[in-house]
C-alpha positions in Angstrom: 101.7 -1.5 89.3 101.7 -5.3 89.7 101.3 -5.9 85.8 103.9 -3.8 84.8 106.3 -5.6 82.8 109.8 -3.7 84.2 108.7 -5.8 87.4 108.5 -9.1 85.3 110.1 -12.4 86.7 112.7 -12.3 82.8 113.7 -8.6 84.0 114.5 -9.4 87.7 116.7 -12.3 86.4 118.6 -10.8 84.0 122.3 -11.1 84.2 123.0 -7.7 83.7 120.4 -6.4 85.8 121.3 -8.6 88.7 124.8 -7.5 89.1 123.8 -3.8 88.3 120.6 -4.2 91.1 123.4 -5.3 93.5 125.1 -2.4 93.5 122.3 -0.2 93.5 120.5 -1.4 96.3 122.0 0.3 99.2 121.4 3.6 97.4 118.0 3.2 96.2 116.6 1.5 99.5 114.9 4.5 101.1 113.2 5.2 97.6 109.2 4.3 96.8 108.8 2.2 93.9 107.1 5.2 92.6 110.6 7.0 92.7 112.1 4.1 90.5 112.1 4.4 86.4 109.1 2.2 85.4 109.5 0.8 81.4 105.1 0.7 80.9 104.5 3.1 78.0 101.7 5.4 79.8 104.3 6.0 83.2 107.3 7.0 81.1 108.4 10.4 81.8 108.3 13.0 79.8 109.4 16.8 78.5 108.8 19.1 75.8 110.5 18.3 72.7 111.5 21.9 72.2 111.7 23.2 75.1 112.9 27.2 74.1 109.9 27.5 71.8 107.1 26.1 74.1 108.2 28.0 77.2 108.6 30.8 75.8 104.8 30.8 74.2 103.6 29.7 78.0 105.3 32.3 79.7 103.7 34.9 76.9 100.2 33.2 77.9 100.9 33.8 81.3 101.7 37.5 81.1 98.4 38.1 79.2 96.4 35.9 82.1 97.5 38.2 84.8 96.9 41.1 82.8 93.4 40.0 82.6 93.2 39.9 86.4 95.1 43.4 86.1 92.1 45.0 84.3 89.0 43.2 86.0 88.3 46.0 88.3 86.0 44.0 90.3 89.0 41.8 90.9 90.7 45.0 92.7 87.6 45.5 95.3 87.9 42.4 97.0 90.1 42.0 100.0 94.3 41.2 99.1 94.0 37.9 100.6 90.3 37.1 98.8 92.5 37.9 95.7 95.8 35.7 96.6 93.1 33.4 97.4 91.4 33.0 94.0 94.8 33.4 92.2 96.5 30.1 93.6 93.1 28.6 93.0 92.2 29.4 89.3 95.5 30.0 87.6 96.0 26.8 86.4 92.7 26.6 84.5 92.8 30.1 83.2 96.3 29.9 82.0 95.2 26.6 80.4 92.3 28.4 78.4 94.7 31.0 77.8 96.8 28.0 75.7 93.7 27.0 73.7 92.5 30.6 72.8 96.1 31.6 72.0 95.9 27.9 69.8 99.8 27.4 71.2 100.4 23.8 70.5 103.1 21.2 72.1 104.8 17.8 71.8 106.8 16.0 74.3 109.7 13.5 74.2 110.1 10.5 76.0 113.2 11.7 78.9 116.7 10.0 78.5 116.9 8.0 81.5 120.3 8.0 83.3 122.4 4.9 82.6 122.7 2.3 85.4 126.6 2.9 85.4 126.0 6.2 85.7 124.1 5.6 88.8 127.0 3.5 89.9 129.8 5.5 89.6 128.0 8.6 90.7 126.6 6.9 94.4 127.6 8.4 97.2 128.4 11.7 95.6 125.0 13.3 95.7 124.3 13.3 98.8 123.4 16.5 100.2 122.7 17.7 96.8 119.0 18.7 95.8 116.8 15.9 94.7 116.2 15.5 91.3 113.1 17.4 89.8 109.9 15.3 88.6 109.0 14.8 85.6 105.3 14.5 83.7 104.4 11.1 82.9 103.2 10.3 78.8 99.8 9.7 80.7 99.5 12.9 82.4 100.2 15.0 79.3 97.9 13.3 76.9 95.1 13.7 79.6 96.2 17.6 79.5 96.3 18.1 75.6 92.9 15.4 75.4 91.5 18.8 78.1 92.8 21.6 75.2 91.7 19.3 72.0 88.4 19.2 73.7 88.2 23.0 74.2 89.4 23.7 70.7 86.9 21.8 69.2 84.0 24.4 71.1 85.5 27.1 68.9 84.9 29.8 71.1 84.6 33.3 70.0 86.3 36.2 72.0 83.9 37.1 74.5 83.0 33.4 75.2 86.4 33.2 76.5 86.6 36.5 78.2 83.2 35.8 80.1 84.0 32.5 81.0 87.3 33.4 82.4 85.6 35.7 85.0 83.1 32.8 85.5 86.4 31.0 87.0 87.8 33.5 88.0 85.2 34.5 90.5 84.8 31.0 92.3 82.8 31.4 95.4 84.0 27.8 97.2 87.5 28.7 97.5 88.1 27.8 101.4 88.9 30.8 103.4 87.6 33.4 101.2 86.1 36.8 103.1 83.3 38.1 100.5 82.4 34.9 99.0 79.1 36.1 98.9 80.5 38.7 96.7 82.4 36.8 94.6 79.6 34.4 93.8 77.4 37.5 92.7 80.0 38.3 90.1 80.4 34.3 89.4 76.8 34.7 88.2 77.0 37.7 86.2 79.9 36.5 84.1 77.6 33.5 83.6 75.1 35.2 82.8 76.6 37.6 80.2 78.1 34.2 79.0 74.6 32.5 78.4 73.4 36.3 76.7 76.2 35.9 74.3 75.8 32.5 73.4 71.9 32.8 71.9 72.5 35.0 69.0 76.1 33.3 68.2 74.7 29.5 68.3 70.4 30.0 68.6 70.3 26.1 67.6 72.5 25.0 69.7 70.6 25.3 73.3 72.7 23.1 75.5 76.2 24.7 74.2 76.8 26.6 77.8 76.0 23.9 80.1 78.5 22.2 77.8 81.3 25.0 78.0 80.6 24.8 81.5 80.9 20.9 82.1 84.5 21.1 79.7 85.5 24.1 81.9 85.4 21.9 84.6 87.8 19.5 83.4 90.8 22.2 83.7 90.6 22.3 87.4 91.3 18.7 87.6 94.5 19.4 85.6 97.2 19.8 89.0 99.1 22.9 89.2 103.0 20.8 89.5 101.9 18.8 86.0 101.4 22.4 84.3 104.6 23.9 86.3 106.6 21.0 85.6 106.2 21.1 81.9 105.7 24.5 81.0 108.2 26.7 83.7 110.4 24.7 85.8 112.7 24.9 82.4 112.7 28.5 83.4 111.7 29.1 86.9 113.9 26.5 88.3 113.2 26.1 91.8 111.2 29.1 92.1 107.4 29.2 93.7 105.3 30.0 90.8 102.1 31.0 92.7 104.7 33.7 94.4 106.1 35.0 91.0 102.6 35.5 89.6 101.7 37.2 93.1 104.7 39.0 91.9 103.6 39.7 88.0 100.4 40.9 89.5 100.7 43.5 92.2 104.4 45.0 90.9 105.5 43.9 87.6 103.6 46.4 84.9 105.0 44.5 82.0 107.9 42.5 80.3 108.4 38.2 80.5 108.6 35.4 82.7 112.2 36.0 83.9 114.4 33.3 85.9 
């Protein structure tokens, strides 16, 4: 980020920051500058500015996506790995169209940044520890809720959601999957129950499931560590979370997101 003003010639020659840099050097000389703290507004990090509230309406949204998986019985006739398959694949984007239909709303806070004399009193005594966790940028996040304000604005009814779920669901070009040729038969129907629904719900509005289908898109561009980042490492900790939903789908019957 050449234009970035943290890495202005006035910064680098600041007093304060010169005799602080000094010290830090040795201890920050095997990091990227993309590990360092950058100042520009759009690459500050971020969390959720209440973090109890939020998590707890994601890990509810959660629960209810892998109970739609639970009671898709076409879901249960493919192969275990075809199904492990699609779930690390389409989570993301049905859990985030989970969010918009549940209308579960979020703001974030800019994250305190440790002090530079922290930093220096504290070297040399985290070694061997774990490294710190990463953080969302401000960027990344308005992207994401720019994705769910986009979605919101379609209005969708019930079924609109529930088809279009098994329409990503059911995603044929998964690498590695054994009845693809299945799956992309099933793909179609939901699609096509999908387009059935839409012509007596919006008859003047001809171009509105090539539209849902375009903004639908958009979600799998969203990457599974932004949404596991901000919504359940809070919770989760260190945990896989492809491995707890595995978990959640094949032997938990009920209950919440649990640490």
């Amino acid at each position: 980020c050449e234009r970035c003003q943290c890495h202005s010639e006035a910064k680098r020659t600041a007093i304060l920051y010169t005799l602080l840099s000094q010290n830090l050097t040795h201890s920050h000389s095997g990091c990227s500058p993309a590990h360092q703290r950058c100042l520009c507004h759009q690459r500050r990090t971020v969390c959720l500015r209440t973090p109890h509230v939020t998590c707890q309406a994601a890990s509810n949204v959660l629960v209810k996506t892998i109970s739609f998986m639970k009671n898709l019985p076409s879901f249960h006739l493919l192969p275990r790995e075809d199904q492990l398959l699609l779930l690390d694949s389409c989570w993301v984007p049905l859990f985030l169209l989970g969010l918009v239909q549940e209308m579960v709303t979020f703001e974030v806070m800019e994250t305190p940044a440790p002090s530079m004399l922290k930093k220096i009193l504290l070297d040399g005594q985290s070694k061997g520890q774990e490294p710190e966790r990463t953080q969302p940028t401000l960027a990344a996040v308005q992207r994401l809720q720019c994705c769910l304000n986009t979605f919101w604005s379609l209005d969708l009814s019930p079924k609109e959601y529930a088809y279009l779920k098994g329409a990503i669901l059911f995603n044929p070009d998964v690498p590695g999957l054994r009845a693809s040729l299945y799956i992309e038969s099933l793909q179609r129907e939901a699609q096509r129950a999908l387009q059935e629904v839409l012509q007596p719900l919006h008859p003047e509005d001809q171009g509105r499931f090539a539209r849902i289908l375009l903004i639908a898109s958009t979600l799998k561009s969203i990457p599974p560590a932004l949404i596991t980042d901000l919504f359940f490492r809070p919770v989760i900790g260190n945990a896989d979370i492809v491995e707890l939903i595995a978990e959640m789908l094949y032997e938990i019957t009920g209950g919440q997101l649990a640490p």
